[in-house]
N, C-alpha and C positions, 0 to 999 in steps of 0.2 A: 577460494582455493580448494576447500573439500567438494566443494561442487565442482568442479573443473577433475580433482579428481577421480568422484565418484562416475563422472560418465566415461571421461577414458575409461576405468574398470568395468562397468557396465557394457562398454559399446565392445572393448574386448571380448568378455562373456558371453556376449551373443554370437560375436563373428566364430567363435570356437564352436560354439553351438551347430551355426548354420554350417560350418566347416564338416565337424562330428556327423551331420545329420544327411548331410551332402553328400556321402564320401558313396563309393562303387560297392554294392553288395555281391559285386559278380566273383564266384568262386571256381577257381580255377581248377579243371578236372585233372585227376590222377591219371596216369596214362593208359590204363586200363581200361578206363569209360571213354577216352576221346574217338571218337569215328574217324572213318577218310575225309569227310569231308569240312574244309575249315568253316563254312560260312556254317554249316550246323553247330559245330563247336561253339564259336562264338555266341552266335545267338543262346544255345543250351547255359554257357556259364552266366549269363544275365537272370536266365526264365527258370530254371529247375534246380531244385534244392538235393544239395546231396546228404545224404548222410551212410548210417553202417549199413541201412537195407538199398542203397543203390545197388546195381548190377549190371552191368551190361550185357550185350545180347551173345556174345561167347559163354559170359556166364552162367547167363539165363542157358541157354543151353544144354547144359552141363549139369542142371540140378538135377538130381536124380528124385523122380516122382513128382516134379511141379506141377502145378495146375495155374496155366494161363489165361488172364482176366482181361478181355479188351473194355478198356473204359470208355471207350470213343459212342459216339448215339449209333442205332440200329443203321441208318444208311448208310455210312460212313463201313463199319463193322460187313455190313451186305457187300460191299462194293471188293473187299479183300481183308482177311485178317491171318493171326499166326496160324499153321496147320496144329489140328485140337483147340485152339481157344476159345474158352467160354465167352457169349457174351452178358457183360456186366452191366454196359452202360455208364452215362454219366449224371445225367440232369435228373435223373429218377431210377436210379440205380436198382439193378435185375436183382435180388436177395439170393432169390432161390438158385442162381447162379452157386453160391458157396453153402446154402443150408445145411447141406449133407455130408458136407465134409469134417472131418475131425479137426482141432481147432490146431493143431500143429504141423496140419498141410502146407507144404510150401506153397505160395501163392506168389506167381508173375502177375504184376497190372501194367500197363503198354497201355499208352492212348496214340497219338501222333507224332509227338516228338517228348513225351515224358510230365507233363507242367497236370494237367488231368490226372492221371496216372498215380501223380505223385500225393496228390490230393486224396482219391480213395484208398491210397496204401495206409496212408495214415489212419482214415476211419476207418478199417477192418482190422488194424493192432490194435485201434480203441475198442474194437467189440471183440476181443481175446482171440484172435490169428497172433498167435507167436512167429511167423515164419512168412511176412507180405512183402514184397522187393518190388522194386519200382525200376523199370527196366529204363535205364538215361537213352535219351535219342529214341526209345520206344520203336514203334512201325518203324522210323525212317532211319535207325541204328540199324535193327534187324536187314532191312534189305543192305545197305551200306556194307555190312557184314556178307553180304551174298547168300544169305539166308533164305530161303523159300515163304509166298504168300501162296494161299488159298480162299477162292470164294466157293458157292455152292456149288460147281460144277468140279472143282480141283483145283489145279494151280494154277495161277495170274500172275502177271507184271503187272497189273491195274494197281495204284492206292490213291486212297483218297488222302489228300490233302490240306483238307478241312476246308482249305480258300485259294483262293492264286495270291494271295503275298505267301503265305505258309508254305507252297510248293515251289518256292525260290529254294527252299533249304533242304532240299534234293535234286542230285542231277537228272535231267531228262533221260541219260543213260539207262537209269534203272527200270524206266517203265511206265507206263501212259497214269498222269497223272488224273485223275478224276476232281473234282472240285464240288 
């Protein structure tokens, strides 16, 4: 009998476990961050982490004196980024992009849709940036917002994409999508 009820208890414990372990991480944005477009939403409350340095691209906007960080790789960054943004990169991130700045410069990081982005925001408050925001929806919030891109000749509808599944999670409306 205590075997009979030690595994009832046991197979319970587990199933709480897998339940526990199982459950949706997906955080559902304030109205502030959400974009026009739902299929970005969706996908963004699954993939990007929010916390008190999220921002959106009104917001971002509106900082007075920020300095914008494209985390996206150099091709991607060539093909259209925010007008004045640094590039930063990802995979081997540009330093000297931020060396000269004082350590309580506002800094925007933007990659494609935020998930990148979100990831070097965090390593630049570990290296004493008090002031690093992660812009949610990134590149594809900013345009969404009706926002302006620029490559090196001036302004573009061009953005890249990263790939053709990722370019599902903006309308063709906006502008020729690169890949």
């Amino acid at each position: 009998m205590n075997g009979m009820r030690y595994l009832a208890l046991s197979l319970s414990a587990i199933g709480l476990f897998l339940l526990y372990g199982c459950r949706s991480t997906a955080t559902q944005a304030p109205d502030r961050l959400r974009t026009s477009y739902a299929p970005l939403d969706r996908k963004l409350r699954k993939l990007v982490p929010i916390d008190s340095f999220t921002i959106s691209a009104a917001e971002a906007r509106q900082l007075p004196e920020a300095v914008f960080l494209d985390a996206r790789e150099r091709q991607e960054y060539e093909v259209s980024h925010l007008p004045g943004a640094r590039y930063l990169g990802f995979s081997e991130p540009n330093t000297s992009a931020v060396d000269s700045l004082p350590r309580n410069t506002p800094l925007v990081v933007y990659c494609t849709v935020g998930y990148r982005s979100a990831r070097l925001a965090r390593e630049l408050r570990r290296a004493g940036f008090g002031r690093v925001y992660n812009l949610y929806g990134s590149i594809y919030a900013w345009r969404l917002a009706g926002l302006p891109l620029v490559d090196a000749a001036g302004p573009t509808t061009t953005i890249h994409t990263y790939n053709h599944k990722w370019g599902r999670f903006i309308p063709d409306t906006l502008g020729t999508k690169v890949y």
